[in-house]
TIFITOR-364191 format. One record per residue (C-alpha): x, y, z. Coordinates in steps of 0.001 Angstrom, whole numbers, padded with zeros to 6 digits, always signed. Layout:
XYZ...
***
This chain:
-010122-058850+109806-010428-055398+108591-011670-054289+105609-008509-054078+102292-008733-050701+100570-008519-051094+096750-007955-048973+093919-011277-048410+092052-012345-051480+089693-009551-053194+090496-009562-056769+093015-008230-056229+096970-004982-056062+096545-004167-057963+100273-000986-058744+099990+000357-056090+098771+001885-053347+100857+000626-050113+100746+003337-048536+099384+002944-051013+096502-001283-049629+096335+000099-046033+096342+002358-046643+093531-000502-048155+091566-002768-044757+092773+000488-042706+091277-000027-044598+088072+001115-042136+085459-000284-043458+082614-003997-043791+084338-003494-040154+085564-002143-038891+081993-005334-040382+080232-007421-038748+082744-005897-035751+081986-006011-035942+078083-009799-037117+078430-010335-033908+080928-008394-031357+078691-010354-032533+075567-013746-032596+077479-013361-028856+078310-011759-027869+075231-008251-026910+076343-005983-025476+073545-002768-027214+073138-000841-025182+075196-002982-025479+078299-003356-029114+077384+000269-029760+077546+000671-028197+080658-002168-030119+082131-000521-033621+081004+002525-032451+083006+000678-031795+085763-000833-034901+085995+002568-036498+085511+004072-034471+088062+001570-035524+090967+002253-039065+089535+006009-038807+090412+005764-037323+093889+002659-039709+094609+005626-042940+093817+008740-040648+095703+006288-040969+098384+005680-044640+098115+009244-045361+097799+010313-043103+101045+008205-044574+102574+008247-048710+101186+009614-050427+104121+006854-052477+106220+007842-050151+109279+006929-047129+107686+003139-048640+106604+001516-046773+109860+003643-043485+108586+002448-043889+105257-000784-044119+106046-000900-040710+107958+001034-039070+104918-001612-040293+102407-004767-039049+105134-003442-035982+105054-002104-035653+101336-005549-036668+100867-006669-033793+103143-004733-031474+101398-006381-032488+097974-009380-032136+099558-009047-028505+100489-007257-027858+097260-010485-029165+095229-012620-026894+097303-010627-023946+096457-011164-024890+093027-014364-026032+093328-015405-022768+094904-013124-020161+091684-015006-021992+089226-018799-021153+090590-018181-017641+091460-016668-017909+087694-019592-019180+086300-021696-017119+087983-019537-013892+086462-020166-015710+083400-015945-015855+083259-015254-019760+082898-011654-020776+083318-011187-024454+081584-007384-024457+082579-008565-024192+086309-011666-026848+085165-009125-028944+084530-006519-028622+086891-009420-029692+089443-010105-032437+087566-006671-034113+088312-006521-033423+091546-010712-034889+091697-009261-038263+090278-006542-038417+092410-008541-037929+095497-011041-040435+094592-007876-042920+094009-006173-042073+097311-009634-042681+098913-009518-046343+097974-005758-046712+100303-007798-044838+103207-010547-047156+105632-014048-045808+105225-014058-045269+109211-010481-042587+108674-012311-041286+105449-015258-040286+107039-013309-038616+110028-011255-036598+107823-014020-035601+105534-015944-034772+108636-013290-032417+110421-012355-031190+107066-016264-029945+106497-016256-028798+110297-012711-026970+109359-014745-024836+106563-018017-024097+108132-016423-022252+111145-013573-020689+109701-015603-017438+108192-018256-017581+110783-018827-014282+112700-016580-012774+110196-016550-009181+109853-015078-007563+106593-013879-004117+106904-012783-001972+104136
***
């Protein structure tokens, strides 16, 4: 029997579906206290901080839309593919942020809203990871790594 992907620190969940599992990954109130614990960490102002929390609630909703398109036991092989390549997308998305805030740091011009924005979509991926088989994980982290190594090479900037 294969292996039952599980949301972190929580037990298999085998028999539920997984649109039940990505409702529980589209938790909004898990997602809204990372985001309040992420906001205070790196010192957002209220403004920013409020704006963060509705980020974090937005991603919630569309993460449980997509769940309940997608609910019926026919759709489980569709769903799947939608969260590997959500979880794609997140992934490239956290490199792009991943990548603003060293050349930030470096320029010694930190941007916490950014910090944090990354920090959502970070806790999101690692939840969406659970739903995805370690075999399909490492693929797509693979081809996504392959993606980003070859893109720029022999690259040739001209002004």
């Amino acid at each position: 029997m294969d292996a039952v992907p599980t949301i972190a620190n929580e037990p298999p969940l085998r028999a539920a579906s997984l649109a039940a599992r990505l409702r529980l990954v589209g938790d909004a109130t898990g997602l809204r206290e990372s985001a309040e614990l992420v906001a205070d960490a790196v010192g957002l102002d209220y403004a920013e901080r409020e704006e963060m929390i509705a980020l974090s609630i937005d991603r919630s909703r569309s993460l449980i839309e997509l769940a309940d398109a997608l609910s019926d036991e026919d759709d489980e092989e569709e769903l799947y593919r939608v969260i590997a390549a959500l979880w794609l997308q997140l992934r490239f998305e956290w490199q792009r942020h991943n990548d603003v805030l060293n050349y930030a740091a470096v320029g010694d011009t930190p941007n916490s809203g950014l910090a944090a924005e990354g920090s959502i979509g970070s806790a999101i991926l690692q939840r969406l990871e659970n739903l995805l088989l370690p075999l399909h994980l490492d693929a797509l982290s693979g081809h996504a790594q392959g993606l980003l190594s070859t893109v720029g090479s022999g690259l040739e900037v001209t002004a």
